[in-house]
C-alpha positions, 0 to 999 in steps of 0.5 A: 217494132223498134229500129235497129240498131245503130251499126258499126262502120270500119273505116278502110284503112287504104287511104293512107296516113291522111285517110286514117288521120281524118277517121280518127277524127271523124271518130273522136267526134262521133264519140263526143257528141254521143257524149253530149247526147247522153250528159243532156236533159232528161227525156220525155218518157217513152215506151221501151222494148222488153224480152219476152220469153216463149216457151218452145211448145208455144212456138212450135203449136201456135207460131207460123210462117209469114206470107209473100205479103207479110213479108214484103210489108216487113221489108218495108218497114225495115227499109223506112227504118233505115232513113232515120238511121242515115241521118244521124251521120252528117258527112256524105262519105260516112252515110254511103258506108253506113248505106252499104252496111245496112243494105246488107244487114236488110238483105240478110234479114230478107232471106232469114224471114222464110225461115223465121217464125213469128206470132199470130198477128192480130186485126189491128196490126199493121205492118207499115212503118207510119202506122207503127209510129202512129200506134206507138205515139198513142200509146205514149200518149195514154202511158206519159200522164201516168208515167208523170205521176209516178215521177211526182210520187216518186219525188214526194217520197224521197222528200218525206223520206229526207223530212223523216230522216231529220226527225229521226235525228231531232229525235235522237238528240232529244234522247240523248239530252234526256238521259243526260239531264236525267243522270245531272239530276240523279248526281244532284240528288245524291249531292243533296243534304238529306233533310233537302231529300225529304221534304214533301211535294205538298206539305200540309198547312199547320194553321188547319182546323184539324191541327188544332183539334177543331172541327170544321163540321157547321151545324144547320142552326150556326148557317142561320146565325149572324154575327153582325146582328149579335149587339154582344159578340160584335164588338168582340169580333171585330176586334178579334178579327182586327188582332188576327190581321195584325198577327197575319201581317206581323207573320207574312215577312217570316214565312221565308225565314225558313226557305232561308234557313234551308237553302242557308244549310244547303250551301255550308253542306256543299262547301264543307263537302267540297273543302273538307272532303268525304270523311271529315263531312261524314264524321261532322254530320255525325254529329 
């Protein structure tokens, strides 16, 4: 059973403007340390009481009266209870009010309880207040590592949460830069001179055996046959072999002319489009 709640003491107001002067005081600084007490670190976890609603036809079929005993050990409970309570008040003047105050709550409770029914108590309830506390501490016991868990998990969420944010936003931002790229390249491509556009990705080599009517098929007898050892064609193919690495050398410095004539184009297409404008531009590429 959790202890009652703290109560609320009226100063009396008999005492004159000193009197009233130091209850205010007194006030302003019970208020402070309640301040204080909350604004402190975190608190172990603990077990919190909880209202549990019971229907009236349980009440009235399965609840009962407690006996002269019953009664009595709850009376001292509540009396063990009443310590704690005291205690969180430091001057001498404010426990005796305190004292009376519950002395009169404890004593309306007394008389209430032939009146009151309460639950079926079970084998192992114990209605002592240092059982009660032994009791509460097991059970703290056994719900903390738990309590504790629940705590890191909850704390690993909020972080991947936050994680999952930031990548949200990465994310965003990747999109949005790919749309822009895509509509940069989109208004290039329509800047772009037509014979630009239609160049193809993999053009095929001009030099191939079937751009010049050959086939590239090799007969089973052409695989026995070897030029080296033919006294005729030797002489022949080697110095066919030596023209052709002439011509191939002779060849490799131009093959970026063309590369160079494209881009070439490319750039008096721009600034012609830039400088004379579109009418000009079309009528010139008329042409």
């Amino acid at each position: 059973m959790p202890p009652p709640p703290r109560p609320v003491v009226v100063a009396k107001t008999g005492g004159g403007k000193k009197r009233k002067s130091i209850t205010q005081d007194e006030d302003k600084q019970a208020q402070d340390e309640e301040v204080q007490e909350e604004s402190g670190p975190a608190k172990m976890p603990i077990l919190k009481p909880r209202v549990r609603n019971i229907p009236q036809e349980v009440v009235e079929a399965k609840w009962g009266f407690l006996s002269d005993k019953g009664r009595e050990d709850l009376m001292d409970v509540i009396k063990a209870a009443e310590r704690p309570v005291l205690m969180t008040f430091r001057r001498e003047n404010r426990r005796v009010e305190a004292q009376e105050v519950l002395h009169r709550v404890v004593r309306k409770i007394g008389n209430s309880l032939t009146k009151v029914p309460v639950p079926p108590l079970g084998k192992d309830t114990h209605l002592n207040y240092e059982k009660l506390l032994d009791k509460n501490r097991a059970l703290e016991a056994i719900l903390e590592p738990d309590l504790r868990q629940i705590a890191d998990l909850e704390a690993e969420i909020e972080k991947e949460q936050k994680l999952l944010e930031k990548e949200e936003d990465y994310l965003q931002e990747l999109k949005k830069n790919a749309t822009a790229q895509e509509t940069i390249r989109r208004q290039k491509s329509r800047n772009m001179h037509p014979i630009l556009r239609n160049i193809p990705s993999k053009p095929d080599p001009i030099d191939s055996a079937e751009k010049i009517n050959l086939t590239s098929y090799s007969s089973a007898a052409s695989l026995h046959y070897d030029v080296n050892s033919d006294r005729q064609l030797h002489p022949l193919t080697t110095q066919l072999q030596q023209h052709l690495a002439s011509m191939q050398g002779n060849s490799g410095s131009l093959g970026e002319v063309t590369e160079w004539i494209l881009k070439g184009r490319a750039a008096v297409d721009e600034v012609l489009f830039r400088k004379a404008g579109d009418q000009v531009y079309d009528s010139i590429m008329g042409l």
